[in-house]
N, C-alpha and C positions, 0 to 999 in steps of 0.2 A: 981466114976460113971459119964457118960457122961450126959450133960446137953442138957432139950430138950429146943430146941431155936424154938420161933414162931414170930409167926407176932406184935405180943405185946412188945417182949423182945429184940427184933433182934438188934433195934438199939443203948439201953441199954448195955446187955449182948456181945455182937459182936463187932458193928461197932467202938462205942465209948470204949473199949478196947486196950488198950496200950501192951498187950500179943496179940503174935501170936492163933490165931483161926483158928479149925479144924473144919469145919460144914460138916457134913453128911447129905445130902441130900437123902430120903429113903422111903420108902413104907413098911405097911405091907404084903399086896400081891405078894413084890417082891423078890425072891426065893437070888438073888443075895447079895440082901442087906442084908436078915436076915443071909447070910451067913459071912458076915465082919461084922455082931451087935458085936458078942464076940472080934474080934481085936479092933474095936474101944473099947469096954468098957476098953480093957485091957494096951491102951494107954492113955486111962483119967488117969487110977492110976499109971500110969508110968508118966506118965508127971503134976501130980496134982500140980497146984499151978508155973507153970512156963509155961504150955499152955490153953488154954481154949477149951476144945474138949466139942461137943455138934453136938444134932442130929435136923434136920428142919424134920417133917412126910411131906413131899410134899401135902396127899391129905389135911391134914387138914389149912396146912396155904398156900394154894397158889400163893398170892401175893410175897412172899419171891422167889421159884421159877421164876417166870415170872420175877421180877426185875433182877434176874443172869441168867436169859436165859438158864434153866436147861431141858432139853428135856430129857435125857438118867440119868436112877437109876441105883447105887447109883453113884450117883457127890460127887466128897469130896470138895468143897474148901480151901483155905488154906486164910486167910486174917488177912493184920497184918495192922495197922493204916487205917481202912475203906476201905482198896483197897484190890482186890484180887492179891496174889502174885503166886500163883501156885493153880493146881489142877489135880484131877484123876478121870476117870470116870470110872465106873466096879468095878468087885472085884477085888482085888489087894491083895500082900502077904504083910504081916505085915513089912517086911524090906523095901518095895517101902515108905509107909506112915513113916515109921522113920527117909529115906533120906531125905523126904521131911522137916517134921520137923525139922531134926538137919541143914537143908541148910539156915532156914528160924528165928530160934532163936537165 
């Protein structure tokens, strides 16, 4: 199951991680995003334990947003050793986020 990342955990759970990270940036009200919930869920258990996929709610922690300059839902980032290495913003097909990941592990 994907891990929700907030304001609290971000720099715990995320930045200070030595695994590649997948943060999904997302809304409830956002028709887009609830449409990639089920791919991402379904890359946390494909990639358990060798990536760290996790979702930010934009409304609820927005400090996270605004520090990555996230304007457009859903942002995926990708960040591996505290830097962002890649990202996608929209829905995307499930093979776009696997390139990404196998480029990046």
């Amino acid at each position: 199951m994907a891990k929700e990342f907030n304001d609290a955990n971000f720099q715990t759970e995320v930045l200070a991680s030595d695994k590649l990270n997948v943060v999904d940036f997302w809304a409830e009200w956002c028709g887009p995003c609830r449409a990639i919930g089920p791919v991402i869920e379904e890359l946390a258990k494909e990639y358990d334990g060798k990536v760290n996929i996790g979702k930010v709610n934009v409304d609820n922690n927005p400090q996270i947003s605004v520090d990555y300059g996230i304007t457009s839902i859903p942002a995926i980032l990708f960040i591996k050793n505290g830097e962002v290495v890649d990202k996608l913003v929209g829905a995307q097909p499930k093979g776009n986020f696997v390139k990404k990941i196998e480029a990046h592990i």
